[in-house]
N, C-alpha and C positions, 0 to 999 in steps of 0.2 A: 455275661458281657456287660459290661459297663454302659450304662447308661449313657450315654457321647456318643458310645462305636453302637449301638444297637441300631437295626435299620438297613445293616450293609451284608448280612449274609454273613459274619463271620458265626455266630452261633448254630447255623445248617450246614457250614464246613466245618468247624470242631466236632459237630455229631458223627457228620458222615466219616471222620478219623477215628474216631472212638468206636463207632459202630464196626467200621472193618478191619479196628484191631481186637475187640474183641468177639468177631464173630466167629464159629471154629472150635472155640475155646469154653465159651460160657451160654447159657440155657439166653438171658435176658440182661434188660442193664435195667437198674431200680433207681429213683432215686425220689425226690420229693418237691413237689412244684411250689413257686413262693414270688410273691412280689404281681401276683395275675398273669404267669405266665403259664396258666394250665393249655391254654387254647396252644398255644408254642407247639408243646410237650406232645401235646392228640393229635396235631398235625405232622406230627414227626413219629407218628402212629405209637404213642406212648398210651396208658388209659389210667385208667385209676384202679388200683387193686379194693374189692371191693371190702368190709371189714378193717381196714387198718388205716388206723389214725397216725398220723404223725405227731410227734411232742409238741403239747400247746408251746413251747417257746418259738415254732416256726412261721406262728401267725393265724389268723383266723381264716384266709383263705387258703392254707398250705393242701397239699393233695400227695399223698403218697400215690406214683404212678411206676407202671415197668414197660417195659418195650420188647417182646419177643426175639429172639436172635436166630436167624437162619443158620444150617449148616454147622448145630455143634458136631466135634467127632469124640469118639465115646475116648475114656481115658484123661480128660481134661475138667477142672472142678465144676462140680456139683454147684452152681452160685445159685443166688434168689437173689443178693445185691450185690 
């Protein structure tokens, strides 16, 4: 979210869209925290996968993080990210 709109809740409803489009379908969503938005991410019950760095070009504080996904049904991809 852009810096200007942050503040408003539009980042906790884009997740919650993304979370129940891809719940059903895939194990977890991954992605990599940046800019000191790791606390965001843990609050949105994301963590850190422990072992995996993300590419120094992401920053010094970057966090490779996933977030478990309730209710996959079997037959739909295998993800990690």
């Amino acid at each position: 979210i852009a810096e200007d709109l942050r503040g408003r809740g539009l980042g906790s409803r884009l997740l919650r869209r993304l979370t129940a489009a891809a719940s059903g379908t895939y194990d977890r969503i991954s992605l990599i925290s940046v800019g000191g938005t790791q606390g965001f991410w843990s609050n949105h019950g994301f963590r850190p996968e422990p072992g995996v760095a993300p590419p120094t070009g992401y920053g010094e504080n970057a966090a490779y993080m996933y977030c478990p996904l309730p209710g996959r049904t079997s037959g739909g991809p295998a993800a990690r990210d």
